[in-house]
N, C-alpha and C positions, 0 to 999 in steps of 0.2 A: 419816519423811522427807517424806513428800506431805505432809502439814500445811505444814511448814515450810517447804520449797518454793511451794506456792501463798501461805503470807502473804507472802514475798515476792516474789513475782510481782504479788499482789494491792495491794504497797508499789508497786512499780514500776510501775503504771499509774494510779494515784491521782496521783501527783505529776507524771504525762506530764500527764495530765489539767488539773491545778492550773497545772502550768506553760503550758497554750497557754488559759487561760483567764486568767491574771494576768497573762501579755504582754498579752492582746489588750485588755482594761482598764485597765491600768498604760499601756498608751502611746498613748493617747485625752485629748489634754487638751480642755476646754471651761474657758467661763468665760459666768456669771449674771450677773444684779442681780435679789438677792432684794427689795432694801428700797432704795428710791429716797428722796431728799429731798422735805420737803412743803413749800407757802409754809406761813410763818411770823409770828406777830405776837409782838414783844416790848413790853412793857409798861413805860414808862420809871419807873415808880412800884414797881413790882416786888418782892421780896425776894430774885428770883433772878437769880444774876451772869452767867448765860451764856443766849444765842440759841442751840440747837441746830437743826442741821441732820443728820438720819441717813442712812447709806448704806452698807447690808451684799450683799457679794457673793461669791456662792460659784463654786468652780473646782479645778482641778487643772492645772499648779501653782497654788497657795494666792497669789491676786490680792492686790496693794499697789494701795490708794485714795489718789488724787490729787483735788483740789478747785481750783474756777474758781471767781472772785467776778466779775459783769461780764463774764466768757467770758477772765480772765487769772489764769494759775496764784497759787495762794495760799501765798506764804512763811509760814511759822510766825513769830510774832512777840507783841506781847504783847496786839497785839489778837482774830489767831487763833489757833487750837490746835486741833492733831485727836489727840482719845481714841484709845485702844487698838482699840475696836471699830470705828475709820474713821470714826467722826461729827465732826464741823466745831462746834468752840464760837465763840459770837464774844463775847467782855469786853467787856458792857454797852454794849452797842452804842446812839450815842445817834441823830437825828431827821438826823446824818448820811448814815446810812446807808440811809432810808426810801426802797425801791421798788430797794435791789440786788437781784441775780441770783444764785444758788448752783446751782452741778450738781458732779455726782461723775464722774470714769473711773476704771473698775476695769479693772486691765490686767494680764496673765500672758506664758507663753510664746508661748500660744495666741493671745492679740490683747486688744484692749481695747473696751468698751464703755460709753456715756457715758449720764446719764440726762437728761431733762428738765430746765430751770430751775425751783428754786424761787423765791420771793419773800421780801425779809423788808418786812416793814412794822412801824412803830415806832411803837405808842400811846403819845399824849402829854395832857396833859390842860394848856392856857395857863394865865397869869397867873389866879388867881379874886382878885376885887377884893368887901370886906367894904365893901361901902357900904350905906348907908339911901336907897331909893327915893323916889320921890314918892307920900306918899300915895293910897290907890284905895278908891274907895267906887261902891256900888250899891244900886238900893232891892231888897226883898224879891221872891221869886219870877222875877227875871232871871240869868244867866247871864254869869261872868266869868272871865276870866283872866289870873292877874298871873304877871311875870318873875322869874326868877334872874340876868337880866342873864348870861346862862354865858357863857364862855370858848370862845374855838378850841379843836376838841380834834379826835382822832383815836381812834377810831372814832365817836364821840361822846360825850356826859357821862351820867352817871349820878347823877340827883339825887332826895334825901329833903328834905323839907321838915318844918317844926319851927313849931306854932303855940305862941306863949309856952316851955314848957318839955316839951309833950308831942307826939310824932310823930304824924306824921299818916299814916293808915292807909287806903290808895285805895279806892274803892268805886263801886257804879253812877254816883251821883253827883256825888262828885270824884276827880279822877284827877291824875296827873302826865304831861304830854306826854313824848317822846323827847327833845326839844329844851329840858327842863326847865320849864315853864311850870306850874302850877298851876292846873288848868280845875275850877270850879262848874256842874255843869250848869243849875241855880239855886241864888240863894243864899237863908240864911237868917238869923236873926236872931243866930243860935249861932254863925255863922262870924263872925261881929266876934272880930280880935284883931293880935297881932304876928305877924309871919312872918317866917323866915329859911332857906334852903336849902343844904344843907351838896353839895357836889358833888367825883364821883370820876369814874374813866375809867371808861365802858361795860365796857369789855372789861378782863375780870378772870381774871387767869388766876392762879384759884387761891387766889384770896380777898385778894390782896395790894395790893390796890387801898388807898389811902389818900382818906380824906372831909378835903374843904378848907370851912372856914365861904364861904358865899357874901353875897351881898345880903338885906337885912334890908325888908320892906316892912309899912306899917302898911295892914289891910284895912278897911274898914266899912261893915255892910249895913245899910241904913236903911231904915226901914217904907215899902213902895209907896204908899197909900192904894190908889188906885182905881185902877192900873198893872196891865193885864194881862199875864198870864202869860207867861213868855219860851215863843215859838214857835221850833218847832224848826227851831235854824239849825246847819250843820256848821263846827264851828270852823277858821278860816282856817288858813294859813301850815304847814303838815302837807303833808310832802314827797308832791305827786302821783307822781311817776314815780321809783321806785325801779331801779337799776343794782345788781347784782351781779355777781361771776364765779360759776363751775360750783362748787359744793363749798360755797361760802360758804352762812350763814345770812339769808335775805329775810326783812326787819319790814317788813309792809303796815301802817296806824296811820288811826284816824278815832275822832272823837269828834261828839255833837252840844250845842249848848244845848238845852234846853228844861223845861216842866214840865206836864205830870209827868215824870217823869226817863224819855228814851227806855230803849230798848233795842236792842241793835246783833246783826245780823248779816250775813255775809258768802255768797259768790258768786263764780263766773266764768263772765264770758260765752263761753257756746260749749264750756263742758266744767267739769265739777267739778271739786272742789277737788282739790289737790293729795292725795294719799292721806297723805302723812305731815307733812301741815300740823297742825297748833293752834292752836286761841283761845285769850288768855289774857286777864287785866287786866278780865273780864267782856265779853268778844270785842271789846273797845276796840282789839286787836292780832293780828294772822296773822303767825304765824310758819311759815316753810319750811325747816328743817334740809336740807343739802347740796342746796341748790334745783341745778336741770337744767335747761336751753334748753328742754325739754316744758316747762315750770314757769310759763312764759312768758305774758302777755296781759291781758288788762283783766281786772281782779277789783272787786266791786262790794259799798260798806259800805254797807246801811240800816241807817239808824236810827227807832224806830217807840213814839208815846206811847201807854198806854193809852185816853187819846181816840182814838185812829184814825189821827192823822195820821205821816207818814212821809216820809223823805227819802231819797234816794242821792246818795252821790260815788262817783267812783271813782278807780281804783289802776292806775296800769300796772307792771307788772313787763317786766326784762329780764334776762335771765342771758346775759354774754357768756361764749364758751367756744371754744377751741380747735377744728380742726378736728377729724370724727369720719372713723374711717379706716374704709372699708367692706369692701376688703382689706388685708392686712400680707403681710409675711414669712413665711415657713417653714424652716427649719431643714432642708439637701440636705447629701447627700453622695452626690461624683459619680466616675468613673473619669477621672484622666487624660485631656485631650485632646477633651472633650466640653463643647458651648457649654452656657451657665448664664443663666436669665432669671429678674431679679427684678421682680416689678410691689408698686404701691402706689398705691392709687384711694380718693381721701377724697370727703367730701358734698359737695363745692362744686367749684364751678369757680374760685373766688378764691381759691387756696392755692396757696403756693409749695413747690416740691420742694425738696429737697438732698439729697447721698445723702453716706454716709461708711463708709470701712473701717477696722476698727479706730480709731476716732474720731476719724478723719481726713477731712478734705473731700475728695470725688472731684469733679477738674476736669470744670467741660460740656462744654468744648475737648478732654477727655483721647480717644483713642480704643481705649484697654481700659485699666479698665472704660470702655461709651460706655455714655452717657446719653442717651435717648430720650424724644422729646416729655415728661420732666422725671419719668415715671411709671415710667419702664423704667432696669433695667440688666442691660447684657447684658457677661456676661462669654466671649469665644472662647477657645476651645482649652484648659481650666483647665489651672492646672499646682497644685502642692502650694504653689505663694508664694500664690495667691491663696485659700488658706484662711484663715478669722478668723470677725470677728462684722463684720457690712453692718447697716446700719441708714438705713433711709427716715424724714425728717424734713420733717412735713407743718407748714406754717404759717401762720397768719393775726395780722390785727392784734388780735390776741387771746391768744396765748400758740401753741404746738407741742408735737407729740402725734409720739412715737417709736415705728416697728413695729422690732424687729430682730430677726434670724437667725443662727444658723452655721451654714457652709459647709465643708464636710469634702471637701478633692480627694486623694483616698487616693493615698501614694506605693505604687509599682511594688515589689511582691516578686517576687525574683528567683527565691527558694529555697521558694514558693507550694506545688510538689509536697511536698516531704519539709521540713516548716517546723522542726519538733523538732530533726532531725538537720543540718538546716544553722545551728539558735541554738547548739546543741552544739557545732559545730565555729569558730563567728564568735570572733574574738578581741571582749575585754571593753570595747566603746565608749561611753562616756559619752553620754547624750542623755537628755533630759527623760524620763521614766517607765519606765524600763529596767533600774531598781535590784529593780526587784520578780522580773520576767522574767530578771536575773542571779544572781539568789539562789538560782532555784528551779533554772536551770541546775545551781551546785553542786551543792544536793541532792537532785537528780538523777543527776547523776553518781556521788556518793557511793552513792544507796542502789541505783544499778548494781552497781557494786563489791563491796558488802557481800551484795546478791541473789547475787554472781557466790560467792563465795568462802562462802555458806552451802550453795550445792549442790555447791559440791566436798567442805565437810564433811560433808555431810549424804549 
């Protein structure tokens, strides 16, 4: 009889148990953004049909994703369409649509919360025109450089060059500029021939880039006689001051004439290189994957002959970037009736504030929530309406960087002493996360019952 009496006793405090622990997490909603939208480059040359944009957030209740194009809601239609998992496709989206805006709200019982704008930008590669050049000749041991005539393009072109019928293969001493050009550091007697340059987009995402024949030129290196050696001069028209934003990739680019063929290396003044920089093309190139505002400042190419002699140019880099928030938000949960202050303090004094609840603008005029010197919001007296997600959005002319929070103003329990026996006794009311906490009510009461009526057996 004791056995069976304590396993049910030992039934009947397990599911007290279960029960004020699956109220208490069952009627807690929140709501995420796990995965925000990134800018985007589609390729007009492409093999693929859709620009995606992605945006996963998690919550209880289970958040519906809503999408802005431009900061105005986006009807489904047959240019856009949003997947199952909440991601934003856009059908081949053409040179239209280059430097729109994408952001996501995810939004539930609990409130809603909006991400950052992405960008799409749209690689295109103009018109390439197959023409024959004007002739180009140079005597032996100088330094030359002939055109591909290229095209507008976006991000820029991407060109292979073709002497007679065999490609040409970069090296110390000849290279390919960024801007397609064909550079000799000197030339030789071996380089006499035809030349033609086949050109695609830069930016290749994914090998789908398509090569267009370009200009055709006829080259000829003639004996110097008694012409000295090309002295080492840095080849012109090579973009000095590179612009980037935050994330993107920075190509620094220099090259020299001369003979005997320089050799190049690179520099910055006032601090080393970047740690996750590389040479490449025989350090003809500085590349900076996801360059950063540190990333920043004059960088400097020499180039240097085995005679001794030596030259620099140099590089400016910029990386523009959003501002950086030195504090954000935090995530409160407060009693009823108790003031609530949120701060947000970015690097600069040139950044504009705006605040939003549930991805809503809160007026500067309003005076609850009031907004303060543009850094503060002060919310008086909470009540349970002003729970959600708050978000401070810091901005410059540069793009905007999102802190956000939730804010939990816990409603007033009445039946706080004896919570068990007043869920027991509450008639059965519908309200977001209360399915669980009604469940465990029945069986509950059932394995009362069945406790109650084994120790009368027993």
């Amino acid at each position: 009889m004791g056995s069976a009496m304590e396993i049910a006793v030992w039934i009947s405090i397990t599911f007290v148990f279960l029960f004020k622990i699956g109220g208490a997490l069952s009627s807690k909603a929140f709501l995420t953004l796990s995965e925000k939208p990134k800018d985007t480059v589609f390729n007009t040359d492409s093999i693929r049909e859709f620009a995606t944009f992605h945006c996963n957030a998690h919550g209880y209740p289970k958040p519906d994703i809503t999408w802005l194009a431009n900061d105005q809601i986006i009807r489904e239609n047959g240019l856009y369409s949003v997947a199952e998992d909440g991601s934003l496709r856009i059908s081949e989206p053409t040179r239209l649509l280059n430097g729109s805006t994408y952001r996501c709200i995810a939004n539930n019982s609990f409130g809603a919360v909006m991400s950052e704008a992405a960008l799409l930008e749209i690689a295109y590669v103009g018109q390439v025109l197959e023409v024959q050049l004007p002739d180009v000749s140079v005597n032996t041991r100088l330094g030359k450089c002939i055109t591909c005539n290229p095209p507008n393009a976006y991000p820029g072109i991407k060109v292979t060059w073709v002497k007679e019928t065999r490609w040409i293969t970069p090296n110390e001493r000849i290279t390919v500029m960024m801007d397609g050009r064909l550079c000799f550091a000197h030339s030789e007697i071996g380089d006499t021939g035809n030349f033609h340059c086949l050109v695609s987009n830069r930016y290749d995402d994914g090998g789908a880039a398509s090569f267009t024949r370009g200009s055709s030129v006829r080259f000829s290196v003639l004996l110097g006689g008694s012409n000295p050696p090309q002295s080492l001069t840095p080849v012109t028209g090579i973009q000095e001051s590179v612009t980037v934003r935050q994330g993107q990739e920075a190509v620094l680019e220099c090259f020299f004439l001369g003979s005997p063929t320089p050799t190049l290396s690179w520099s910055r003044r006032g601090n080393g290189l970047p740690t996750n920089s590389t040479m490449s093309r025989h350090n003809q190139t500085l590349r900076i994957p996801n360059a950063q505002p540190e990333d920043g400042g004059e960088y400097e190419c020499t180039g240097e002959t085995s005679d001794g002699d030596s030259e620099t140019v140099y590089r400016r880099l910029t990386v523009l970037a959003p501002p950086f928030l030195v504090s954000g938000l935090e995530d409160e949960e407060v009693e009823p009736g108790r003031n609530v202050t949120l701060q947000c303090t970015a690097d600069s004094d040139a950044v504009e504030f705006s605040w939003y609840h549930n991805a809503r603008l809160i007026n500067s005029s309003m005076q609850r929530p009031r907004i303060s010197e543009d850094t503060t919001l002060t919310i008086n007296n909470a009540m349970v309406e002003d729970s959600g997600i708050y978000q401070c959005a810091a901005r410059n002319e540069h793009g905007m960087t999102l802190s956000t929070a939730q804010l939990f103003v816990k409603e007033q329990d009445p039946t706080e002493e004896n919570p068990v026996e007043s869920e027991i006794n509450q008639p059965n009311v519908e309200s977001p996360g209360n399915g669980a906490g009604n469940t465990l009510v029945h069986i509950f009461s059932t394995v009362v019952m069945v406790s109650a009526v084994l120790f009368e057996v027993i």
